[in-house]
TIPAPA-971649 format. One record per residue (C-alpha): residue in one letter; x, y, z. Coordinates in steps of 0.5 Angstrom, whole numbers, plus 500, padded with zeros to 3 digits. Example, Ala and Ser with C-alpha at 12.3 -4.5 7.8 and 13.67 -1.06 7.14 Angstrom:
2
A525491516;S527498514;
! end
This chain:
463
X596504565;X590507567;X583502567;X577504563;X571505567;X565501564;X561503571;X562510570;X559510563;X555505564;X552510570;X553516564;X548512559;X543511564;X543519565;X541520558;X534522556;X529516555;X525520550;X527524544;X520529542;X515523542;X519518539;X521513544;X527510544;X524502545;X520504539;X517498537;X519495530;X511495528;X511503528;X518503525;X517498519;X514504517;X520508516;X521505509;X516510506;X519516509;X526520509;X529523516;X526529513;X519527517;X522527524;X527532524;X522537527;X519533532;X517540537;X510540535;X510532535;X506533541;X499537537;X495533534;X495536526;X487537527;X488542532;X494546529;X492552523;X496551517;X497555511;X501554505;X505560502;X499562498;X495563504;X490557503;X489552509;X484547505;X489541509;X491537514;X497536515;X504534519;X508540518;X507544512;X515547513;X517540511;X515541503;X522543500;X524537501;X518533500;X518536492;X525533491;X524526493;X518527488;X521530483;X526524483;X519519483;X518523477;X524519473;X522513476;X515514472;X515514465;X508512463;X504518467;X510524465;X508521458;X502522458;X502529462;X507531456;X501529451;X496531453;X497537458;X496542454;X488538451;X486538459;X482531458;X480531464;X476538465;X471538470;X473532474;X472533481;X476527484;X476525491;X481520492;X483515497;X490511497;X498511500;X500518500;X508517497;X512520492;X510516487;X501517488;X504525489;X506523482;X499522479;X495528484;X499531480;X498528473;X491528474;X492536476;X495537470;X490534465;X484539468;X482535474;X480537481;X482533487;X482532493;X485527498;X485522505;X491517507;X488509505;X493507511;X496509517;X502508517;X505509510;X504516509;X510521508;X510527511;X513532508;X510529501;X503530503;X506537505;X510539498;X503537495;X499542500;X505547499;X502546492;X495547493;X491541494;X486539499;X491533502;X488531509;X493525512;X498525516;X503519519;X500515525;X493517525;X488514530;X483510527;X477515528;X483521525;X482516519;X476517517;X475525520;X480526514;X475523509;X470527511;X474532510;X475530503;X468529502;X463534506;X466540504;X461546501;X461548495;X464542491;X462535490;X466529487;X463527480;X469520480;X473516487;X479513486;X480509491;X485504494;X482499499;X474501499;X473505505;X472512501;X467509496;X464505503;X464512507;X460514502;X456510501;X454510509;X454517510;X452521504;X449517499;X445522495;X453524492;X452518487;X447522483;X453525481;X458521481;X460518474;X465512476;X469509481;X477506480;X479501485;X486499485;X487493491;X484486492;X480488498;X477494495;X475490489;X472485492;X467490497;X465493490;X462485487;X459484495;X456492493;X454489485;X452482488;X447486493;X444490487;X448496491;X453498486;X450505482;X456506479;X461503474;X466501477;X473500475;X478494477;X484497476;X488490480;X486484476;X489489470;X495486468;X499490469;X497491476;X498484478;X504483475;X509489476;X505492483;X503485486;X509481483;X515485482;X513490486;X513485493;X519482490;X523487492;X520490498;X518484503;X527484503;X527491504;X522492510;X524486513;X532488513;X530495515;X526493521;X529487524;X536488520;X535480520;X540475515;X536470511;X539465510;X537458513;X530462516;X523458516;X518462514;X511461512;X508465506;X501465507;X498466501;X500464494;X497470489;X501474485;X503477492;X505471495;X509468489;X513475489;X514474496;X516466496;X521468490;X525473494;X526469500;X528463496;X533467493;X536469500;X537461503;X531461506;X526455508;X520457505;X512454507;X507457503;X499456506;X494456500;X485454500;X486454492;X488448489;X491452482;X495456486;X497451492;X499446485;X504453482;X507453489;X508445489;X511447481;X515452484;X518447489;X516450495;X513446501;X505447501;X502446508;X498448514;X499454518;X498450524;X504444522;X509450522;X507455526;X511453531;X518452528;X518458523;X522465524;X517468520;X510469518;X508473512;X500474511;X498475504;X492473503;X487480504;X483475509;X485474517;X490469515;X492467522;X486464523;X485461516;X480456518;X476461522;X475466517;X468465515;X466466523;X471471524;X467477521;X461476526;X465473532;X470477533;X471473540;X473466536;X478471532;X481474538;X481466541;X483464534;X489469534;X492469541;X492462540;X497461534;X502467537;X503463543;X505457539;X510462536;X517461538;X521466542;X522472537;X518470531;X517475527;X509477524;X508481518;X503483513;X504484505;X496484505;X492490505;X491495512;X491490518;X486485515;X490480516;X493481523;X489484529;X494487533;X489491536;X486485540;X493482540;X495487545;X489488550;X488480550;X495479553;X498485554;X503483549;X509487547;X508487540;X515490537;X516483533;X508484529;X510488524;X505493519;X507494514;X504494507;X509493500;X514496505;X518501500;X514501493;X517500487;X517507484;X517504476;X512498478;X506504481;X508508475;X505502471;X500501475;X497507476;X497510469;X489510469;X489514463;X491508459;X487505452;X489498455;X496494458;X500493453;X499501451;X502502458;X508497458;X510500451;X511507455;X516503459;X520500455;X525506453;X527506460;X530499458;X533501452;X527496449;X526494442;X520491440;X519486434;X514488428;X510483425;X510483418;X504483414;X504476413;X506474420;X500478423;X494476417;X498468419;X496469426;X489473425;X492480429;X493486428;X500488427;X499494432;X496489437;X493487441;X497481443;X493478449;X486477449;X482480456;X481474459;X490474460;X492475466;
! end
């Protein structure tokens, strides 16, 4: 019997190419976590991976080049993954159908600033379809589908993002959404806050026009009461997070199901019998805590409020600081919207990024051999892997960025239905989906209970 030889194919496999397009095969995992947002369809072209989108002139088939883009010949393929979004999102198809044809939002010219996936393609388009202009940059750097952005240029909207952007390709593409001749923003729809403080900064005289702000994310929402408690905030401002629906189907629901899938689908890791350490527990950190509990971990969850830090203690997780595990976990999840890696720094850490990059190194080098690091927070506030890196030379294949890794199509389709008189008007557009059957009160009920048979049911102060 003739032997197999291994040295053979070994010799064989060492022969083959070590790079495919741009993409190396020891790709590290922080880039690839952010795979979960894209089909195969963003790399099955890969032979201009090497031009930067800045440098290219594209044209969609109308003739119209007011975009920036990865690769227009991609939008086949990115119109079906949003059509099948569409399915997933009852509550803003309803309102398209309603009220298409009243074109509500006539004369709104909207720059907006958020994740670019299937799922906000589904509100563009929504607010296209209710008389509104837009145009559009990428909140985050790493979640935007390429072949969606392309299907929405194909389209015929401004959209300027593309997957990997440097941090100063970040902003150029806002500014291209901002400083164009002949058109002004009257509304932002932003998501984290850098959009309404690019304009802030650059063209301040735009606010003139400007009838209001929508601010979806924690981080954006707090920027706007630093603008309001300084006496800066010129506009009324929206904070569509701290809607209920927001916190609880986006923030809970949402994280619930997609801290399991990033995590799976970029280390492909078994969790059961895992340490991990959930810093933060809001609503994002308590869908976090449920998930991994269900899957067998050991959860540690760190918290600075004392309400939370009791729910945490209720919901039979162990409250400590990160410094009493940090060395013993298998997993660090930060979701607080601050730099929770140096929670007992963070009021030092925005003017003395020296302690922040001390205070960093510090905590990953107590880490154990293969920890791995990932942010639910929003952008990398939470994790600074750019300091990490210079600091040490660190190969950062197990410091994961990602944020909400796969977004729940149905809980964004909650979320982002702006239009909304209020919550419960929303949540009820989603209840057919369900097969869901409310129960009325009688006249009698409602006057015994002092409401309105037709709601609402909640006071404001509900969260």
């Amino acid at each position: 019997m003739k032997k197999i030889q291994f040295a053979d194919q070994k010799q064989e496999f060492n022969k083959r190419p070590s790079k495919i397009g741009r993409r190396s095969l020891s790709r590290s995992i922080s880039q690839s976590s952010t795979d979960s947002y894209s089909s195969a369809a963003s790399y099955t072209d890969s032979s201009d991976d090497e031009t930067s989108p800045r440098d290219k002139q594209q044209k969609n088939s109308k003739g119209n080049g007011d975009f920036c883009i990865k690769n227009i010949k991609q939008a086949d393929f990115g119109r079906r993954e949003i059509e099948i979004a569409e399915q997933e999102m009852p509550a803003l198809m309803a309102l398209r159908k309603r009220a298409q044809g009243e074109k509500p939002l006539a004369g709104a010219k909207i720059v907006g600033c958020t994740h670019i996936t299937a799922q906000t393609a589904v509100l563009m388009e929504t607010l296209s379809a209710l008389g509104a202009q837009c145009r559009w940059a990428a909140c985050n750097i790493y979640s935007t589908q390429n072949e969606v952005a392309a299907a929405l240029a194909e389209g015929g909207f401004s959209v300027f993002a593309w997957k990997g952007e440097s941090e100063d390709d970040f902003w150029w593409c806002i500014d291209r959404c901002v400083n164009v001749e002949g058109w002004q923003p009257n509304m932002i729809l932003d998501d984290g806050g850098d959009l309404t403080h690019w304009i802030y900064k650059k063209y301040p005289s735009m606010f003139k026009k400007i009838k209001g702000i929508v601010e979806e994310s924690v981080t954006g929402v707090h920027r706007l009461y630093q603008l309001s408690k300084a006496g800066k905030l010129c506009v009324p401002a929206m904070n569509v997070n701290d809607s209920v629906t927001k916190q609880k189907f986006d923030n809970l629901y949402c994280c619930r199901e997609s801290i399991l899938d990033g995590l799976k689908r970029t280390t492909d890791v078994m969790f059961g019998g895992k340490q991990v350490v959930v810093c933060g527990y809001g609503e994002v950190g308590k869908g976090c805590c449920a998930a991994l509990k269900a899957m067998g971990s050991i959860v540690y969850v760190t918290e600075i409020d004392p309400i939370c830090a009791l729910q945490a203690c209720m919901d039979g997780f162990r409250l400590v600081k990160l410094t009493e595990v940090i060395r013993q976990v298998d997993i660090v999840i930060t979701c607080t919207g601050w730099f929770s890696l140096c929670p007992y720094l963070t009021r030092r850490i925005t003017t003395q990024r020296e302690i922040q990059l001390r205070c960093c190194i510090e905590n990953l080098d107590r880490m154990k051999n293969g920890c791995i690091v990932c942010n639910m927070g929003h952008s990398n506030t939470e994790i600074d892997v750019v300091s990490c890196e210079f600091a040490r030379g660190l190969n950062c294949s197990h410091l994961i960025r990602f944020r909400r890794v796969k977004t729940l199509t149905f809980s964004l389709s909650l979320s982002l239905s702006l239009t909304r008189p209020s919550d419960e008007y929303v949540a009820s557009l989603h209840l057919p989906t369900f097969d869901a059957h409310l129960t009325e009160l009688s006249d009698e009920q409602a006057k015994y209970l002092g409401l309105n048979k037709n709601g609402p049911f909640k006071p404001n102060y509900y969260r």
